[in-house]
N, C-alpha and C positions, 0 to 999 in steps of 0.2 A: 449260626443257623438262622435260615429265614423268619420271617412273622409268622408262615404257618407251616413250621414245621419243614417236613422235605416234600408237599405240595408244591405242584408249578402255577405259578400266578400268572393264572388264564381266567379271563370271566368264566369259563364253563362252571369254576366252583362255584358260581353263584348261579345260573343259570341250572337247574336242575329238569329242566321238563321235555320234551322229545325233541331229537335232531332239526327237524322240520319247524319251521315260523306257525302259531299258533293265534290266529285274531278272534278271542273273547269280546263278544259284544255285547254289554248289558246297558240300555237305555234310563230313563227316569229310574225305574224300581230294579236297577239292578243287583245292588248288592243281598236282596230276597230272592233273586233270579226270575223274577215277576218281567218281562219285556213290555216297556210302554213309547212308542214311538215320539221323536220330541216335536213338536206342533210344527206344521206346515209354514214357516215363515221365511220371506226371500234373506237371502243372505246380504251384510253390507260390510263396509270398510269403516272403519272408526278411525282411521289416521294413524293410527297408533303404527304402522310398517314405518319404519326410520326413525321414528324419533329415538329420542336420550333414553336408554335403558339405566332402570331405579334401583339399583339394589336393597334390599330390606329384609333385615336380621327382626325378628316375629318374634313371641312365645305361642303364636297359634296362627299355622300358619292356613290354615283352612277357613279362618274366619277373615282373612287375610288376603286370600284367593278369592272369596262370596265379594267382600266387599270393593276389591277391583271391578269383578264383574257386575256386579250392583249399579256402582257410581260407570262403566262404560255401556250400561244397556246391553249389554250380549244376550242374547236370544236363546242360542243353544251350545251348551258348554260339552265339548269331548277332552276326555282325561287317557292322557297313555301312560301306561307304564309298563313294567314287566315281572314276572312272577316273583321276582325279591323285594321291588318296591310299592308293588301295590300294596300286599300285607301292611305296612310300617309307614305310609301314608296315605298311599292312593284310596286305599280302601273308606277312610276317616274321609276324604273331601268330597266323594262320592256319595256317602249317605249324605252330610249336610249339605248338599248341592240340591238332594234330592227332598231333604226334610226345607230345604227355603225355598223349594218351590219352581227352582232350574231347572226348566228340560235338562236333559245332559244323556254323554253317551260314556261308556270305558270300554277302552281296548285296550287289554292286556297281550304284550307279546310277552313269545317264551321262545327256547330252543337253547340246546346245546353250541350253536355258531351264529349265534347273534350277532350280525352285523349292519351296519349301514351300510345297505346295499340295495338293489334294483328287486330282492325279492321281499326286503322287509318293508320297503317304500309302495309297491306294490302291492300289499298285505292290505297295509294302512289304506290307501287308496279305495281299493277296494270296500274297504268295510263302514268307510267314515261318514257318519250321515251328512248328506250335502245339504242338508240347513245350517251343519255347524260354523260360528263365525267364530270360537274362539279356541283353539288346541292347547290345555295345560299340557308340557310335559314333565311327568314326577319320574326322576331320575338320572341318573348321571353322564355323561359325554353320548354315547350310543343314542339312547333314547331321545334326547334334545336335540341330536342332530338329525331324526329322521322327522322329527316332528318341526325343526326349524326346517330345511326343506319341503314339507308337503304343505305347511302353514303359507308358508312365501308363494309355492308355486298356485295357491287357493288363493293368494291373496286376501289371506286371514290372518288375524292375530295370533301370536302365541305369548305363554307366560311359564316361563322357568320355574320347578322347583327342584333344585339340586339336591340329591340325596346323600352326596356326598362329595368333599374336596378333593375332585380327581381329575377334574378338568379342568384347561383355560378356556373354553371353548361357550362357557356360559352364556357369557354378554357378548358374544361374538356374531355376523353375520355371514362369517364363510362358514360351509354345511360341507365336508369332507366325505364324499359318496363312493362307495365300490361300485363301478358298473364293468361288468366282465369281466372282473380278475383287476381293474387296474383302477386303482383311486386317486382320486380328482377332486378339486376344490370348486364348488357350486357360490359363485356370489349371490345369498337369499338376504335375509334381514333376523337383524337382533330381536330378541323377544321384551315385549311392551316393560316387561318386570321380572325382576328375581326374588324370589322368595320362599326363604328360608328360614333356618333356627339351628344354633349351636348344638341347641340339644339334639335336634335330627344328626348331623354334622359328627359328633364327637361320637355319636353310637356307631357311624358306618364303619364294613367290616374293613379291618388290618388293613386288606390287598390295596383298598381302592386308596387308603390316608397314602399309603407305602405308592403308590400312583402318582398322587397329587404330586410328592414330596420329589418325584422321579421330574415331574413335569416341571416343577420349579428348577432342580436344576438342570436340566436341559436349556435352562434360559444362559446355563456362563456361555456356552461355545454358537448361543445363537446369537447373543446382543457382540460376540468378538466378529463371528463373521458379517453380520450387517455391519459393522464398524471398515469391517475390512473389504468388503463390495467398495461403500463408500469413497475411500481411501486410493484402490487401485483404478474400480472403471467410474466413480464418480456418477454412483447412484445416489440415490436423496438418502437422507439420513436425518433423524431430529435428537439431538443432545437430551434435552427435557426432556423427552418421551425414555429414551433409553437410561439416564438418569434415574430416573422416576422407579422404573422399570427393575432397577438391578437394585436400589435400595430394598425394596421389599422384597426382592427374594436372598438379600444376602440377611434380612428379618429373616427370612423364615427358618435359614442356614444356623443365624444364631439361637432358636430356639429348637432346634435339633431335639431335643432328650422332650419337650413338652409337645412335640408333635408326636414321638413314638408314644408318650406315655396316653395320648391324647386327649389332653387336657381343654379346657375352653382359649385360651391365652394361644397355645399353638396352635392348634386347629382353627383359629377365626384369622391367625395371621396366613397359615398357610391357604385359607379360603381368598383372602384379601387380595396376596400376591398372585393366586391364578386371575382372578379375576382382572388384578390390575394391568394381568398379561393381552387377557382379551380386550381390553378397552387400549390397549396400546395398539394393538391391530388394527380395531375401530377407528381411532383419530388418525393413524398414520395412512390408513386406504389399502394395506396390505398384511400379510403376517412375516413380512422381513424381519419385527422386533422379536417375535417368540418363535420363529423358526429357520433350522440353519440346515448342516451337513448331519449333525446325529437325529434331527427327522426323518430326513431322506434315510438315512439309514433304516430308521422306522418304517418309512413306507416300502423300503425293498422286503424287509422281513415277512411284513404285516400281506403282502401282495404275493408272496414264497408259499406262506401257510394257509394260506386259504387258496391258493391252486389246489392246492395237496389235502383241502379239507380240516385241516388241524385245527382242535379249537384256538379261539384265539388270546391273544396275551394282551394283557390291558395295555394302553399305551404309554401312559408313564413309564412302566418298566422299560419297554422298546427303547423308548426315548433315554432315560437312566442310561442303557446300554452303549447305546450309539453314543452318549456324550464321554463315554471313557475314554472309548475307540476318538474321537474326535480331541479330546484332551491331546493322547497320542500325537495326531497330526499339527497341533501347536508346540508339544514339545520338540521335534524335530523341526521347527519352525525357528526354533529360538536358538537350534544347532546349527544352522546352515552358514557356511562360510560367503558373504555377499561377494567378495572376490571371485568366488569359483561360480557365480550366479551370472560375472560379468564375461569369462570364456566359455563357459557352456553353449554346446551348439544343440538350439532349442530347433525341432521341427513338428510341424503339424502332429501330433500322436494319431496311430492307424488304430480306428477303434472298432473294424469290421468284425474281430473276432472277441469282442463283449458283444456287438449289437448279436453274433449267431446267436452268445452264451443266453443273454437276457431273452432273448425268445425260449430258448429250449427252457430256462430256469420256468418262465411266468406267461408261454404260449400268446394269446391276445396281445395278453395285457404288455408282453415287451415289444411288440412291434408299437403298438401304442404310445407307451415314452420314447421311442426314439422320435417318433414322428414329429412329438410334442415339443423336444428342446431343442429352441431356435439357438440356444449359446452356442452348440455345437455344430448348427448350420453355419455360423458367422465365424465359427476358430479356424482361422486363416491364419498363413504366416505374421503379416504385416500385425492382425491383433496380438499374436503371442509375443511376437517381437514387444509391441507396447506394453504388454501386461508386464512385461519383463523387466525395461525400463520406466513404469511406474514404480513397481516394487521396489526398485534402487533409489530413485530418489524419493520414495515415502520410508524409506528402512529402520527409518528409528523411529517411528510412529508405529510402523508395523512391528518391530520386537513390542513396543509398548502396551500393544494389543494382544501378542501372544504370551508376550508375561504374566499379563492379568488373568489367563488360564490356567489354573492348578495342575498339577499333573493325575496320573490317571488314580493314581495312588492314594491321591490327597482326598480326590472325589469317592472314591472309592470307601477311605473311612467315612466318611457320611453316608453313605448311602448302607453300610454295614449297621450304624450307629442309631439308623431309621425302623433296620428287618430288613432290608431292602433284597431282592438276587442281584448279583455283581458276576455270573456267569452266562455262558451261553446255556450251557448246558439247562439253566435254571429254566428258560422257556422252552425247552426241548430242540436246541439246534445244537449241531456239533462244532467244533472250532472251526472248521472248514467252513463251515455252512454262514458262520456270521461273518468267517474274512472274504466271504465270495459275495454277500451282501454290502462290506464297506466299501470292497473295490468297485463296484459298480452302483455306488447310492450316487454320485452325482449325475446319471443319467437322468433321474427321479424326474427334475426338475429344473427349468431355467434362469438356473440361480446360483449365482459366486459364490461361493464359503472355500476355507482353506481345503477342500476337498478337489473342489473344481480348478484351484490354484494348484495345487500337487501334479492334477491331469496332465494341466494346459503346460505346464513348464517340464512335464516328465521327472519328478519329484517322487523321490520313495514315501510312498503311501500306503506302505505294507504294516503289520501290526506281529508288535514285537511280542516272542511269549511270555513276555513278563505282563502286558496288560493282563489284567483280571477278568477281562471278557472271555479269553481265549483259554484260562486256564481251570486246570480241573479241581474241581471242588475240594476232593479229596487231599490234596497237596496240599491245598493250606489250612486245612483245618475246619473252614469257612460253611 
């Protein structure tokens, strides 16, 4: 059984307040409901955009936030959050912001389909006083990333306060935005500080620990296919970074039972290793280390249900999901005869009727990825031919890589072992519905992982009914 029971792990359980985006705007005296406008003063740049983001584990984290903003001059401070995080901290930095004397503004979002998207970015926009020079945002992935976007594009500061270990996205500078049905990664900037406390951290509900825990491991099948880009078309690639990268999340593998119990020990390592996912992104110039084929799988999902309106499913789990499905395609990786790799007669694959499917599935938004992935403007014979005889003489490097991938089975106890959902059914898709999202996740994006390998070589990429993604709850017990 799940962490909560036979709930589906969608933020709507935490989101309680009307379908529709909601911008609460209380000034100086807001948490009295008193409105005091915050002083006429021009807005400035403090430098702080690029530089080295601090991480800083607090016992108080709002004296913690005053005193950044103190020692940086900030003039007029806006706080977002949303109606689960403001209670439990938003609320507490806002009086003392207000009791030290900070103008300051809060804008609370709410809704049933909160998303980073063009209407909750819009929202904000709309409502954010244009004095403000500095955006806290208190809350987890969602809220950080609409507030990292509208900060960057203000050409303001922002300062992280994570309300929970559910994201790598933290310390990160790409801003992942829905506009029209189809998401897109925004290059903005990292935010000046993180800051947080165990104690916040270890309180957040089940779903989002059960998130985090999804997002770490998402990280086996993404640091094999950046290995394996590497490898075959001789993308960049940095050893220490991916090094670095997989130690701390095979920490957080090993403390399995004190992340579910959530403990201060697990929950600060499992904070750690997302984090240290987002600064791997940072130093590298891309997210090739923390993202592969079970993303994309994510963004097909994630891009399905919200055509359709459905609330949405946190992304960890997404992610969780697609790394099983992804397992899969490295086990059958480690099957392949190289022999039968060297008579196969490889030809362009005809992808006209995915490009009809991916329109009708996601309207806009699939004419959109098609337009988008140059991989598949460039898959020519001559390259498949190459990609082809790369793989043969890189072949014992490449099983090396797919070895190091568990099977879906193996992942699967951990993520049981967590609370975790290990079905479709768990986020409300059918079996159909997530193998009609694997087969077509490498369109997502222009990017090589053993998915896009499968494509380009005409490789069964199909998903067997033994993965636990595909199978029904009821059968095993689970």
């Amino acid at each position: 059984m799940s962490r909560i029971g036979d709930m589906r792990y969608s933020e709507h359980m935490f989101i309680i307040a009307p379908m529709f985006i909601l911008s609460t705007i209380f000034f100086a005296n807001s948490v009295d409901g008193e409105v005091q406008q915050c002083k006429n003063v021009q807005m400035f740049s403090t430098g702080g955009i690029g530089s080295d983001v601090k991480l800083r584990f607090v016992d108080d984290i709002t004296s913690e936030v005053i005193s950044i903003c103190r020692t940086r001059r900030y003039r007029c401070v806006t706080v977002i959050s949303d109606s689960n995080t403001f209670p439990i901290a938003g609320n507490q930095l806002c009086r003392e912001l207000r009791a030290d004397g900070i103008p300051m503004q809060s804008i609370i979002l709410s809704g049933s389909r909160l998303f980073t998207d063009q209407q909750a970015v819009m929202s904000v926009l709309i409502d954010l006083n244009p004095v403000t020079d500095v955006i806290v945002a208190v809350g987890s992935g969602t809220i950080t990333d609409i507030v990292r976007f509208i900060s960057h594009r203000k050409n303001i500061d922002f300062i992280s306060v994570p309300t929970a270990p559910s994201s790598d996205g933290y310390s990160s500078s790409s801003a992942p935005v829905m506009f029209r049905g189809y998401k897109r990664s925004f290059r903005c900037h990292a935010p000046i500080s993180i800051v947080t406390s165990l104690a916040l951290l270890t309180e957040a509900p089940g779903a989002m620990i059960v998130a985090g825990f999804g997002n770490v491991v998402g990280k086996i099948t993404a640091l094999a296919d950046w290995k394996l880009a590497h490898l075959i078309l001789d993308k960049p690639y940095d050893e220490r970074i991916a090094t670095r990268l997989r130690e701390c999340c095979d920490g957080v593998l090993e403390r399995t039972e004190s992340v579910a119990k959530q403990d201060r020990e697990g929950v600060r390592a499992l904070f750690e290793a997302l984090n240290t996912a987002g600064e791997a992104v940072e130093s590298f110039g891309s997210s090739d280390p923390a993202s592969g084929s079970e993303h994309h799988i994510s963004h097909i999902v994630e891009m399905y249900k919200y055509a359709r309106e459905q609330p949405p499913t946190l992304h960890g789990i997404k992610v969780a999901l697609g790394t099983l499905i992804a397992a899969e395609w490295y086990s059958k990786l480690r099957n392949i005869d190289p022999d039968e790799l060297v008579t196969m007669v490889v030809e362009v694959p005809d992808w006209e009727n995915d490009a009809v499917e991916l329109r009708e599935l996601l309207g806009e938004a699939g004419a959109k990825i098609l337009e988008s992935n140059d991989y598949l403007q460039d898959l020519t014979q001559p390259r498949i031919s190459q990609i082809r005889r790369r793989l043969l003489e890189k072949w014992e490097e490449v099983q090396t890589i797919a070895r190091a991938v568990p099977d879906p089975d193996r992942i699967a106890a951990f993520l049981n072992r967590i609370g975790a959902p290990i079905h479709a059914v768990d986020i409300g898709l059918s079996g159909s519905e997530i193998r009609t999202a694997a087969r077509l996740s490498h369109y997502v994006r222009s990017r090589f992982t053993i998915k896009t390998l499968f494509f380009s070589l005409g490789l069964d990429s199909s998903i067997s009914a033994e993965n636990p993604v595909v199978k029904d709850p009821t059968d095993d017990g689970v």
